[in-house]
Backbone bond lengths (Angstrom), bond angles and torsions (degrees), N, CA, C in turn:
res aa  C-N    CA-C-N  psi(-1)  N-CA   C-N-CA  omega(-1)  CA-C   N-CA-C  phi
1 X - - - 1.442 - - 1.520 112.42 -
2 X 1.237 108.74 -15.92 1.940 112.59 -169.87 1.535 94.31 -78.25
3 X 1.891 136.93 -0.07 1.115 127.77 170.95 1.089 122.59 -67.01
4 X 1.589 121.59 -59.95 1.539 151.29 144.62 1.717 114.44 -26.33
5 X 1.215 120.46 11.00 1.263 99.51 -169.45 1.711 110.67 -92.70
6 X 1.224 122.19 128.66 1.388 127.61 -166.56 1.761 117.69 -81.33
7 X 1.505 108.18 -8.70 1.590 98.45 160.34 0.932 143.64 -103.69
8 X 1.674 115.41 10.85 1.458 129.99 172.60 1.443 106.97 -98.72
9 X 1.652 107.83 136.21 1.607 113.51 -173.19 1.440 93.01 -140.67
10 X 1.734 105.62 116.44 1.156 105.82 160.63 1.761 123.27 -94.00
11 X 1.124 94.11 158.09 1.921 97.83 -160.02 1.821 82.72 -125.08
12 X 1.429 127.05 138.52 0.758 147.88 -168.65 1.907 119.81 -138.88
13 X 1.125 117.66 120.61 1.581 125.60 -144.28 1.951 114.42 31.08
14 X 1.417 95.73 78.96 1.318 110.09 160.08 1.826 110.84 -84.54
15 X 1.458 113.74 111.96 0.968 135.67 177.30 1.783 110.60 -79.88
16 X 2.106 103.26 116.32 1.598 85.28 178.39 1.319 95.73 -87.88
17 X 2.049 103.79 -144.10 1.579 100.73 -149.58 1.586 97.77 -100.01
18 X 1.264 122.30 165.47 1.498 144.18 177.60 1.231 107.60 -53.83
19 X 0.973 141.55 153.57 1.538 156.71 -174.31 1.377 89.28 -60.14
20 X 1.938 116.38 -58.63 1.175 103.75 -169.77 1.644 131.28 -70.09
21 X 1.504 99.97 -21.91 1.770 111.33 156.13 1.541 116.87 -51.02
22 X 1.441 97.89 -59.86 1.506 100.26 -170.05 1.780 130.15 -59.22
23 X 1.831 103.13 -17.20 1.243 117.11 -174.45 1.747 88.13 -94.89
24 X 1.456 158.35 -23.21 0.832 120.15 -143.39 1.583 105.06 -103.75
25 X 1.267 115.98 -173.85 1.559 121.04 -144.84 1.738 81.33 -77.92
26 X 0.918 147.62 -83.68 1.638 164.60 143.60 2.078 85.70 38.97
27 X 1.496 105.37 -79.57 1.516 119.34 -178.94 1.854 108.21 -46.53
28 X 1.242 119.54 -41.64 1.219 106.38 -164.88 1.108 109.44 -112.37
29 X 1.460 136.67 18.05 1.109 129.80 135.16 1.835 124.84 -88.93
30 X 1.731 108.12 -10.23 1.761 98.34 164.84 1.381 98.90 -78.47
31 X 1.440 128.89 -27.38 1.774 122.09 -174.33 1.344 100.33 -71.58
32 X 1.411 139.36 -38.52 1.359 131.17 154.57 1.296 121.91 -39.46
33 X 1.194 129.42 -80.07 1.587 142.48 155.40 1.670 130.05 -14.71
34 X 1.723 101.89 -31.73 1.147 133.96 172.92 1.499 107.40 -86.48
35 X 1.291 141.83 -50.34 1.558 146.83 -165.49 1.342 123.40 110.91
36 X 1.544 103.58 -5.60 1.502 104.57 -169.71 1.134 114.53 -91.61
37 X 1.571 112.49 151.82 1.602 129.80 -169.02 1.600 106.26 -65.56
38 X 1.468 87.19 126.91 1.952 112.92 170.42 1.217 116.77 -87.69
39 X 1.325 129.83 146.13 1.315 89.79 177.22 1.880 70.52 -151.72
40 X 1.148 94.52 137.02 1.731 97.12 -172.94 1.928 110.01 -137.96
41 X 1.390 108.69 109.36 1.701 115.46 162.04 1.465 117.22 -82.65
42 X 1.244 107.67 -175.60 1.399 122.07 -175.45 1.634 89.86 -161.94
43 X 2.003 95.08 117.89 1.287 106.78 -172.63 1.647 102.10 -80.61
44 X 1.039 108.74 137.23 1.841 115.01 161.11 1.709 104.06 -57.56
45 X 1.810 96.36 132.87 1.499 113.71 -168.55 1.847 116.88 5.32
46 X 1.703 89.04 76.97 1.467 74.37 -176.04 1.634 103.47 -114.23
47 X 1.004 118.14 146.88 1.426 146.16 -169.68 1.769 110.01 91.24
48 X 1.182 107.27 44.60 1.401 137.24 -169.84 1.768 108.62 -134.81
49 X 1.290 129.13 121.34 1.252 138.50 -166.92 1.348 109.00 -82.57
50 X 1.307 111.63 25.96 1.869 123.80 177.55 1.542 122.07 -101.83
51 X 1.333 94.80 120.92 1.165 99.03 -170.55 1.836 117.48 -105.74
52 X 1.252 110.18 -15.04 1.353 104.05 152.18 1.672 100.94 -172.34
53 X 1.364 97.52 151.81 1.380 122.97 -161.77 1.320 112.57 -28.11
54 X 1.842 135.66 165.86 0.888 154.06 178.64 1.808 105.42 -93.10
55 X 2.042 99.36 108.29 1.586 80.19 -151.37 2.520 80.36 -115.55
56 X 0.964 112.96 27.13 1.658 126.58 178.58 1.802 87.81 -101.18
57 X 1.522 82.27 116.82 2.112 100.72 157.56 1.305 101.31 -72.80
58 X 1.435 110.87 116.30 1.286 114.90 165.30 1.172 119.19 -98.71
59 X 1.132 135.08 13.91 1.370 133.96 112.53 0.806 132.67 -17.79
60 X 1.616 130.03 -71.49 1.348 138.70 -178.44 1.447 105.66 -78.59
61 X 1.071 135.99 -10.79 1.639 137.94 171.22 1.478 98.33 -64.68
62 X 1.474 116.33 -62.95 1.188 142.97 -173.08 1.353 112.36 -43.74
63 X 1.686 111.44 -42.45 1.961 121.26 178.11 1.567 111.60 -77.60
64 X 1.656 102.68 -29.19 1.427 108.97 -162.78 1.935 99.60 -42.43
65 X 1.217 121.62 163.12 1.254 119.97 -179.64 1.912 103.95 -137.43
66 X 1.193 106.20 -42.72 1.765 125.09 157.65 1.235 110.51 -6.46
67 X 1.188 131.33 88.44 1.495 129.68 172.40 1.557 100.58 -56.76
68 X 0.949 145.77 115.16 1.455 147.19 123.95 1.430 147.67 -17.12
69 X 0.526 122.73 69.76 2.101 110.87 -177.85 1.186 115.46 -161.28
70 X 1.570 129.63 158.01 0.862 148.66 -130.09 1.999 87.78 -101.63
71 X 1.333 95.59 130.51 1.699 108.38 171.37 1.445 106.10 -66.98
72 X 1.292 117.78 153.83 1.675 139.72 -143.99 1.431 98.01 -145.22
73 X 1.183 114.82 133.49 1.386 139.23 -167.78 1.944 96.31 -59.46
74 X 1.452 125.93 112.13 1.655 96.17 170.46 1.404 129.86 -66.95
75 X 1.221 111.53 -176.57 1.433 135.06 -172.97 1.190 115.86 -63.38
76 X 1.448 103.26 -33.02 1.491 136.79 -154.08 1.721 73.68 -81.02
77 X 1.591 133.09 -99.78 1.333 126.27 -169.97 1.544 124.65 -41.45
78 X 1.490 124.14 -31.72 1.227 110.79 172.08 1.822 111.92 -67.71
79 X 1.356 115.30 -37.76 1.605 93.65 162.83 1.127 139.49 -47.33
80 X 1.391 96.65 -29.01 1.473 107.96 175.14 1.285 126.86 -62.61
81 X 1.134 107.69 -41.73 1.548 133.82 -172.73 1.822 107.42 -69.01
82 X 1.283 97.46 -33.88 1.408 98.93 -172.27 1.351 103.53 -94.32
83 X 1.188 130.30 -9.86 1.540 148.17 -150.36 2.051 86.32 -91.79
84 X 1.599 89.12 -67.61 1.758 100.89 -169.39 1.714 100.94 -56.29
85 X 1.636 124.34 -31.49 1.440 119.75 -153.49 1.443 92.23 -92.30
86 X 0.859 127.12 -44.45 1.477 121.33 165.30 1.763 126.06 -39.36
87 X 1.555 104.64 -60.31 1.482 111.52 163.44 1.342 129.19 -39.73
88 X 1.627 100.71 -36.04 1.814 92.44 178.47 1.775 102.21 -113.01
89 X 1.544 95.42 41.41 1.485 81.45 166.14 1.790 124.60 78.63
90 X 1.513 123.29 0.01 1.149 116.63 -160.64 1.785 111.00 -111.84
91 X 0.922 112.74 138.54 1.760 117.24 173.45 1.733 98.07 -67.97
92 X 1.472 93.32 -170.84 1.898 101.00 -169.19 1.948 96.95 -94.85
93 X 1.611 92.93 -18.57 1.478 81.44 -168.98 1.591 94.72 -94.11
94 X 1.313 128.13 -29.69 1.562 125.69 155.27 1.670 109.80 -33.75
95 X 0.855 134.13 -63.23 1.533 130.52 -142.65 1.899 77.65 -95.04
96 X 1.119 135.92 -44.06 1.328 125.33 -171.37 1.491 113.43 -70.77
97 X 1.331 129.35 -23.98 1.138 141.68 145.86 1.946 131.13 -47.04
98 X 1.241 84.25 -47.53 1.460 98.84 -179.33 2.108 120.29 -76.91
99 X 2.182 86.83 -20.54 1.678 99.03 -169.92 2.130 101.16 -95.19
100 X 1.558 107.19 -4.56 1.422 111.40 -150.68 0.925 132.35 73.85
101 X 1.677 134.24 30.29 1.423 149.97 -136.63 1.730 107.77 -151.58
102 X 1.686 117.33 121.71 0.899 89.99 166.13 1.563 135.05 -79.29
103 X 1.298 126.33 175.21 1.269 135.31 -164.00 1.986 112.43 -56.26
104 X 1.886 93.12 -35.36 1.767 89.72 -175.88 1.998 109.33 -67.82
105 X 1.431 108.41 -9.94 1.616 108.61 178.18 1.274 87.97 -63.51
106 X 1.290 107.85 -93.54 1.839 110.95 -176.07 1.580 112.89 -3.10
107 X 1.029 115.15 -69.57 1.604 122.06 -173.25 1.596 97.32 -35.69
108 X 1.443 98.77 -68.49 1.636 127.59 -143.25 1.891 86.71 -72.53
109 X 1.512 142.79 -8.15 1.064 134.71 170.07 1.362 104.22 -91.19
110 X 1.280 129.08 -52.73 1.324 138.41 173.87 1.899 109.80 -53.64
111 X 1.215 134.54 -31.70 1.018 124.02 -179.49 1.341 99.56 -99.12
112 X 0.984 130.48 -3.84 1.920 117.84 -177.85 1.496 100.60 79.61
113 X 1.130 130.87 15.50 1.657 104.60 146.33 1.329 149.11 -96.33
114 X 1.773 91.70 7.03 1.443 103.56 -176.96 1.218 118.34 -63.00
115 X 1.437 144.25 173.17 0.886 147.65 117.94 1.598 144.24 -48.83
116 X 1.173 143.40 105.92 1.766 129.68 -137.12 1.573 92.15 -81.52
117 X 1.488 100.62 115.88 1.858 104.21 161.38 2.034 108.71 -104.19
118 X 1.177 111.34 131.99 1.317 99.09 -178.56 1.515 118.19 -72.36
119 X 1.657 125.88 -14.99 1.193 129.73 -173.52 1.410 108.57 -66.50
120 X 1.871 111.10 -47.68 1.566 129.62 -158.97 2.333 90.26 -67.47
121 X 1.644 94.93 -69.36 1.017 99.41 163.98 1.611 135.02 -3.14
122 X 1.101 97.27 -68.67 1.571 121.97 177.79 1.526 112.27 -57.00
123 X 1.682 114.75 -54.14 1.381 117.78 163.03 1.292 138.40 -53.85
124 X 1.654 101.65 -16.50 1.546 105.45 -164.07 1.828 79.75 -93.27
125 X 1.616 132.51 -44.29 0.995 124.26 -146.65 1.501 108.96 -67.31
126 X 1.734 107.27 -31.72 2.006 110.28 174.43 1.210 98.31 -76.62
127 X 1.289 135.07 -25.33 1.889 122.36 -165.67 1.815 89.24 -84.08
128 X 1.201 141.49 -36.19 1.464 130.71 -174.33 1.466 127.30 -90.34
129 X 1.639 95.40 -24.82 1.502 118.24 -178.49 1.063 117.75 74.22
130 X 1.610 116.93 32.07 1.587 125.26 -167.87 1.540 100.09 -133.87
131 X 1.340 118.27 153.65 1.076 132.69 161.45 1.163 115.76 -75.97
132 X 1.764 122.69 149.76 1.765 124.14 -173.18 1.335 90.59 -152.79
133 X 1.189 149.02 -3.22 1.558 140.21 -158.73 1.779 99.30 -140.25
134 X 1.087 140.49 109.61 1.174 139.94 162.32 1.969 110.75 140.82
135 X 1.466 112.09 -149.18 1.541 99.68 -168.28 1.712 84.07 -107.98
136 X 1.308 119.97 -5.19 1.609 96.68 177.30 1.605 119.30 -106.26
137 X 1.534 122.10 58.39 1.313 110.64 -152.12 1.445 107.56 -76.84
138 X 1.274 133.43 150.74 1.270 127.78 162.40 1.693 98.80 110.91
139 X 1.282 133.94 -13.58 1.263 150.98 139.31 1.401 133.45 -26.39
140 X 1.443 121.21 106.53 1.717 108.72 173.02 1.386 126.38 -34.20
141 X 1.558 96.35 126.82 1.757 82.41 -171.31 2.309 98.06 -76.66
142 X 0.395 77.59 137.02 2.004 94.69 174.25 1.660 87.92 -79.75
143 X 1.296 96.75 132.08 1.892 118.89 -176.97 1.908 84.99 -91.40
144 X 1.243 103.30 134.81 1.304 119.49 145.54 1.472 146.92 -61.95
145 X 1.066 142.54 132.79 1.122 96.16 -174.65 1.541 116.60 -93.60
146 X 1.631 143.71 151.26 1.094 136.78 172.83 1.816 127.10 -47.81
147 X 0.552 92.00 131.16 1.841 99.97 171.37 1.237 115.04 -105.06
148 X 1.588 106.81 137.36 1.463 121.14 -168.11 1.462 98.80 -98.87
């Protein structure tokens, strides 16, 4: 007869509450009310895209006085440049054409605002036949000879 008995109900996948149930103020004051253990952290900067501490004195960032920036091709080589492109006849968008470069590099070497790349460099020095990198700038560059 203990099969049949009509006041036992079994409940089968009883689901508790959601993280977001369980965190909200409603939940942790019946678990208060109830006796049961709280147990509550406080994440370091969290909902903050930091992943580990700020380890630069900004202080000393703050004293630095050192202007910064990136060295600029001189004046001295962009004459040059325009000196050799002129000699064989070539415009800025000619010689930038001829190096794989667009035309505003050219400018931006010839006026001194470039930035010095040794690859670009290198192209302008076989397309002009001048030297731009070393203590003899403005110098025939001397052909190498190829190696097999």
């Amino acid at each position: 007869m203990a099969e049949s008995d009509w006041d036992t109900v079994t409940i089968l996948r009883k689901k508790g509450p959601t993280a977001a149930q369980a965190k909200s103020k409603q939940a942790i004051t019946s678990a208060q009310r109830r006796g049961e253990d709280i147990e509550t952290t406080k994440k370091w900067s969290a909902g903050q895209n930091k992943q580990h501490p700020v380890t630069k004195n900004t202080a000393k960032l703050d004293r630095e006085t050192e202007e910064l920036h990136h060295d600029r091709v001189p004046l001295e080589v962009g004459k040059v440049i325009q000196k050799g492109r002129q000699e064989r006849g070539l415009t800025q968008k000619d010689l930038a054409t001829k190096i794989n470069e667009k035309p505003q590099v050219i400018a931006d070497y010839e006026c001194g605002r470039a930035i010095p790349n040794n690859q670009v460099m290198g192209k302008i020095e076989r397309a002009i036949g001048m030297k731009l990198r070393g203590k003899d700038i403005g110098q025939p560059l001397e052909a190498k000879p190829k190696k097999k």
